[in-house]
C-alpha positions in Angstrom: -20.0 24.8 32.8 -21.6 27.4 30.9 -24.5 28.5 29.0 -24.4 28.8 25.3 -27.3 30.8 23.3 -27.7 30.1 19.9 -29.1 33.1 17.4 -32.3 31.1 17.4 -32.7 31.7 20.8 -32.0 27.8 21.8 -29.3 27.1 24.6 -27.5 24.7 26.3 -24.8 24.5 28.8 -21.2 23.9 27.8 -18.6 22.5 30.0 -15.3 24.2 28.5 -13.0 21.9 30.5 -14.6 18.4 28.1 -14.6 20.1 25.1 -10.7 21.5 26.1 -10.2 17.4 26.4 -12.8 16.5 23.0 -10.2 19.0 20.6 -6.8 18.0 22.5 -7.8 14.0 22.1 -9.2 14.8 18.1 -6.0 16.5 17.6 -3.9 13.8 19.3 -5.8 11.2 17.5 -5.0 12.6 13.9 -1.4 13.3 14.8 -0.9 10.0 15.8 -2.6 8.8 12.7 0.1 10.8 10.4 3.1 9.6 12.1 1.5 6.2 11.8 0.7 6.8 8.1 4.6 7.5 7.5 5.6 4.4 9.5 7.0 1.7 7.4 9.5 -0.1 5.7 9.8 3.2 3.8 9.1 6.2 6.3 7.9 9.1 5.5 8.1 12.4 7.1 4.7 13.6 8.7 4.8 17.0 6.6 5.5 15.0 3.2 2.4 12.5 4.7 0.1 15.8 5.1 1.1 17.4 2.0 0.2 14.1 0.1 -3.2 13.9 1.9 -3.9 17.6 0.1 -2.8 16.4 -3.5 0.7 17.6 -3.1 3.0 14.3 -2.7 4.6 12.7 -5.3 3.5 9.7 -6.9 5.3 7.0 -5.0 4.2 8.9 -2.3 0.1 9.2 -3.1 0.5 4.9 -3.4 2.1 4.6 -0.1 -0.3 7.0 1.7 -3.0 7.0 0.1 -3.4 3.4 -1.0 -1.6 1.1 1.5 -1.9 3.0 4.8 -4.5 5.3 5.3 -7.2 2.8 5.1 -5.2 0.8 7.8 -5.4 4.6 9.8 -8.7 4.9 9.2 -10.0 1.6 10.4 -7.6 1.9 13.7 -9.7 5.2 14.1 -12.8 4.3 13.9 -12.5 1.1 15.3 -10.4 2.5 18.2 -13.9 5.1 18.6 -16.4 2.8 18.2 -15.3 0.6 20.9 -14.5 3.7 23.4 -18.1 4.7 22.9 -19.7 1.1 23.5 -17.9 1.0 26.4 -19.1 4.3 28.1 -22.4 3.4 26.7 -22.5 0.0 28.4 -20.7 1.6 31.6 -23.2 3.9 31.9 -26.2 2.1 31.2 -24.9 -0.6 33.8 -23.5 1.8 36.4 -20.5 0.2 36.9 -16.7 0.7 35.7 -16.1 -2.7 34.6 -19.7 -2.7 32.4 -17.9 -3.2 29.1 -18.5 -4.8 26.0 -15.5 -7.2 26.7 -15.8 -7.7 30.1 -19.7 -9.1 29.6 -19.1 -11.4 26.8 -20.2 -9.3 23.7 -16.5 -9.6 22.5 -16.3 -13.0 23.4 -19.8 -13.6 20.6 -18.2 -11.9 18.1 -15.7 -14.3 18.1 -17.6 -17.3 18.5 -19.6 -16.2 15.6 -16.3 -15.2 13.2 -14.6 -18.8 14.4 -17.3 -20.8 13.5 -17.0 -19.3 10.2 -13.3 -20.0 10.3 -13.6 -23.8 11.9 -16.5 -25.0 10.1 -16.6 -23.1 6.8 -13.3 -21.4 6.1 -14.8 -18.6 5.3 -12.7 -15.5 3.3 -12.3 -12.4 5.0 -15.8 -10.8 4.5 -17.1 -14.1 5.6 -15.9 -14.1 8.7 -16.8 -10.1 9.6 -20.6 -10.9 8.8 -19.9 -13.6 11.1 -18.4 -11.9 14.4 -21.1 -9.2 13.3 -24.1 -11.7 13.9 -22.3 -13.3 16.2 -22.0 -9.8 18.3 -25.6 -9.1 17.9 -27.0 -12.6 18.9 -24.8 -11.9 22.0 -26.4 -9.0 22.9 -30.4 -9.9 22.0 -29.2 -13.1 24.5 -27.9 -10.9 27.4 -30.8 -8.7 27.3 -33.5 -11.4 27.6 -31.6 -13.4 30.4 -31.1 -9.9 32.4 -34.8 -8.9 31.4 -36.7 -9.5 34.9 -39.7 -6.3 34.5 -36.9 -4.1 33.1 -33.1 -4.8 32.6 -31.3 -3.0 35.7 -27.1 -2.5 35.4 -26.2 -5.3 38.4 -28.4 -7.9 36.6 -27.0 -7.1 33.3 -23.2 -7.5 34.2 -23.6 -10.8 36.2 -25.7 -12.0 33.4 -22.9 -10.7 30.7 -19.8 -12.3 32.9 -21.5 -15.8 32.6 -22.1 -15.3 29.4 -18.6 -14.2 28.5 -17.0 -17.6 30.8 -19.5 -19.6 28.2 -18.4 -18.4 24.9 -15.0 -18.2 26.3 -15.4 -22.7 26.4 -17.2 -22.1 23.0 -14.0 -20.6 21.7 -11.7 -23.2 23.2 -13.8 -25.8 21.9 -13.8 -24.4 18.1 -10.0 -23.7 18.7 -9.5 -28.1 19.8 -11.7 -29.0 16.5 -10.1 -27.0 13.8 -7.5 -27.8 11.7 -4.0 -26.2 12.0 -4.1 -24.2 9.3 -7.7 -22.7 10.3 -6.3 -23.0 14.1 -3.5 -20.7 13.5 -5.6 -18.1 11.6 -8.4 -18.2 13.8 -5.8 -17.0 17.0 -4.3 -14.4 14.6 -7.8 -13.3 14.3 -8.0 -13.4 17.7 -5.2 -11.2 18.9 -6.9 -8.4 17.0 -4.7 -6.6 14.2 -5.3 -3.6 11.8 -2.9 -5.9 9.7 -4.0 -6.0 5.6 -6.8 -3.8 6.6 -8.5 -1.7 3.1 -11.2 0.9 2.0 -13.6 -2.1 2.0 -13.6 -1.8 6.3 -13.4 2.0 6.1 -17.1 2.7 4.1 -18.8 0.0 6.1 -17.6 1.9 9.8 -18.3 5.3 8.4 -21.8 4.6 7.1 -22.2 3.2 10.8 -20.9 5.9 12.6 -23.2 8.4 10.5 -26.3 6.4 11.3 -25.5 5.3 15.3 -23.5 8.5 16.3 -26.5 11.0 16.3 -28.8 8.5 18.2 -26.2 8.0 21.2 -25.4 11.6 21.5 -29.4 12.2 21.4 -29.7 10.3 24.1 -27.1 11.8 25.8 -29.1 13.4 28.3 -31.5 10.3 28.8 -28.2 8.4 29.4 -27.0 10.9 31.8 -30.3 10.2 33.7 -29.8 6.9 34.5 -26.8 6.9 36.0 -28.6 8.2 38.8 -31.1 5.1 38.8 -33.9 3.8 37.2 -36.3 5.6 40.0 -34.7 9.2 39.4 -34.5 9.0 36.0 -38.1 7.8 36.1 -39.5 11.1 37.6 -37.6 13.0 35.7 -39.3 12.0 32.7 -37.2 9.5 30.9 -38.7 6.3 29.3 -35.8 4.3 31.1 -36.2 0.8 28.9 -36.7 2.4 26.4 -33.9 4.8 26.5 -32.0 1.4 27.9 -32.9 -0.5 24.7 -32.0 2.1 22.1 -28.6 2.7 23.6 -27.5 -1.0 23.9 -28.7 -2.1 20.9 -26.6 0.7 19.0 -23.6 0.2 21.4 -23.9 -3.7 20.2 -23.7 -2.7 16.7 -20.4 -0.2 17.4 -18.7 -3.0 19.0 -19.7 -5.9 16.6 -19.0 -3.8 14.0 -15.5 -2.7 15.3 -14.4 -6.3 16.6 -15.3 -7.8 13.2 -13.2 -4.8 11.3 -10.1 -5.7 13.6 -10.6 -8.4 15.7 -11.6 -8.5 19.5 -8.8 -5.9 20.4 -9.2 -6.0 24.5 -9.2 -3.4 27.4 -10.0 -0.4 24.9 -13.3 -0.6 25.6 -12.9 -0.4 29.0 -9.9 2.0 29.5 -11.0 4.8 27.2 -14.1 5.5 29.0 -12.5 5.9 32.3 -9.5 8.1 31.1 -12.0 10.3 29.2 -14.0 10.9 32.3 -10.8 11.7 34.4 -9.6 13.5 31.8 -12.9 15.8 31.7 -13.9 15.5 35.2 -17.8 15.8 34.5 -20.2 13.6 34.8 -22.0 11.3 32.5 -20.8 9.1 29.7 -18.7 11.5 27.8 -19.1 9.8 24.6 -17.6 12.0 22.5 -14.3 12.5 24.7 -14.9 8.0 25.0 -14.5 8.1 21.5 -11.7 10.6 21.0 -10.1 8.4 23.6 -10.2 5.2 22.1 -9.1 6.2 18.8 -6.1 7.7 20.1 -5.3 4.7 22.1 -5.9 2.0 19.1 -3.7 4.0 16.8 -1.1 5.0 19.2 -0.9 1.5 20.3 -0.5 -0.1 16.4 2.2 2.7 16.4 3.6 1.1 19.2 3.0 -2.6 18.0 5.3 -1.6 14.8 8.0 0.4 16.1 9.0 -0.2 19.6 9.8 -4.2 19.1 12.4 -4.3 16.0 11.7 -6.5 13.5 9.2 -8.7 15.4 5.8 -6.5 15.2 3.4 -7.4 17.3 -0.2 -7.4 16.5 -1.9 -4.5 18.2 -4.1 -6.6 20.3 -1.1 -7.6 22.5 -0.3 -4.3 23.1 -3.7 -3.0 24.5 -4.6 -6.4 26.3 -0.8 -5.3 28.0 -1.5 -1.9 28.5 -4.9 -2.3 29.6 -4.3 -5.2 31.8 -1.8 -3.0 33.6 -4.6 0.0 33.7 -7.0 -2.2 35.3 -4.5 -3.7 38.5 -3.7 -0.1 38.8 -7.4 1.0 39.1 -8.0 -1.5 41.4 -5.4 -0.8 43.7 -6.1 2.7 43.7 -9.8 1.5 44.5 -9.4 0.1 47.2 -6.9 2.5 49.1 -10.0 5.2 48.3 -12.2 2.3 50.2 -14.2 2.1 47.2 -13.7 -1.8 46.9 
């Protein structure tokens, strides 16, 4: 940790080790995104794949790239960020590990919301997004108000969040028993979580959301930082903690609506990235840009994963991360409580 003067005579301090991690994970992230880009029934080599994103590719090529896959890249990015940045928002705001988005039942809303459009309306594609987007928000104005008691404090708001969560769990099942098969089966595809068919019409949506909600979560970076220490500390030193709490969660919501209704409630990334980014960095705090770096690299690197390592029967991404992450999780237990933490 460092400090940094700017030529306007501003400075902050720098910690050289997270932003070592923030350019290794960007770089990763890309990377993985080419070789994914030039995955396919038709591969194409990840020089030919950057030399078509310049211009230079021929024009089988520019279709292929630039057409069919890189808005599937894109979405797997940004979704993949969005939801590794919820979930060291919500960790941090709740002060504990296991305070993420799909662990306290905002997943689980978004797909209440997105099936009831699927059961009861069979609604097209956009349909169903606006509807795991509502459904994602309602979630979260719910939660807020049940774990409002003068103030919403972390323990409150995870207990409150795992009941919710078993509840629209049963909402799901029920929806699933009432539709027909042909909305049954699509609904669990939707489910599972897939960049599968993905377009341009998901990308624009997730980048005009990232632009608005990015700069308030990193302004609030320090404010965040604060509470992890408690509500009392971060009281005297200044920060308006409800208010700080309710500007952070309500933006955190959005990331995750948004990014479960662009691909589907894809599990554990939420929860993972955080964690590795903070190991990975070894400072304190949310780290929400190394969170995000994280989670992108992990979504993409998993669909990479969901295409090529099983032969001809690709796997939606979903499985891999609930997998992967599922594995993470008994290993982080395990490792908790030989450190006597659990």
């Amino acid at each position: 940790m460092k400090a940094v003067r700017t030529p306007g005579g501003y400075s902050f301090r720098a910690d050289t080790r997270s932003l070592v991690v923030v350019v290794a994970l960007l770089a990763a992230a890309l990377a993985a995104g080419v070789v994914l880009v030039g995955s396919g029934d038709f591969d194409i080599a990840p020089l030919d794949v950057v030399r078509t994103l310049f211009g230079s590719g021929t024009p089988q090529q520019d279709f292929i790239v630039n057409e069919l896959r890189l808005p599937r890249v894109l979405v797997g990015l940004l979704v993949g960020a969005a939801f590794g940045i919820s979930g060291a928002v919500f960790q941090s705001v709740s002060r504990n590990p296991l305070g993420s988005p799909d662990v306290i039942g905002f997943g689980q809303g978004s797909s209440v919301g997105a099936l009831v459009v699927i059961v009861w309306f069979g609604g097209s594609a956009t349909e169903v997004a606006v509807g795991a987007l509502l459904g994602g928000l309602a979630t979260g104005v719910a939660v807020y108000l049940l774990a409002w008691k003068k103030g919403v404090h972390g323990y409150r708001l995870v207990l409150v969040g795992i009941g919710a969560a078993a509840m629209l769990t049963a909402c799901i099942q029920y929806l699933l028993t009432k539709a027909q098969l042909v909305d049954a089966t699509r609904a669990m595809v939707w489910l599972t979580g897939s960049l599968d068919g993905r377009d341009w019409a998901q990308v624009w949506p997730l980048l005009a959301l990232f632009a608005v909600l990015l700069p308030v979560i990193l302004a609030y970076g320090r404010p965040l930082r604060m509470l992890e220490m408690g509500d009392d500390a971060a009281y005297a030193l200044g920060v308006p903690v409800q208010r700080t709490r309710t500007v952070l969660m309500l933006a955190a919501v959005l990331l995750n609506a948004a990014g479960t209704a662009a691909a589907g409630p894809i599990s554990f990334v939420a929860l993972t990235a955080p964690q590795l980014a903070r190991r990975l960095t070894r400072a304190t705090g949310p780290n929400i840009l190394a969170s995000g770096c994280m989670g992108a690299t992990l979504l993409v690197t998993a669909d990479w994963a969901s295409q090529r390592l099983f032969g001809e029967s690709k796997l939606p991404v979903g499985v891999v991360t609930g997998v992967v992450g599922g594995l993470y999780l008994l290993w982080l237990l395990v490792t908790e409580r030989k450190a006597g933490r659990i």
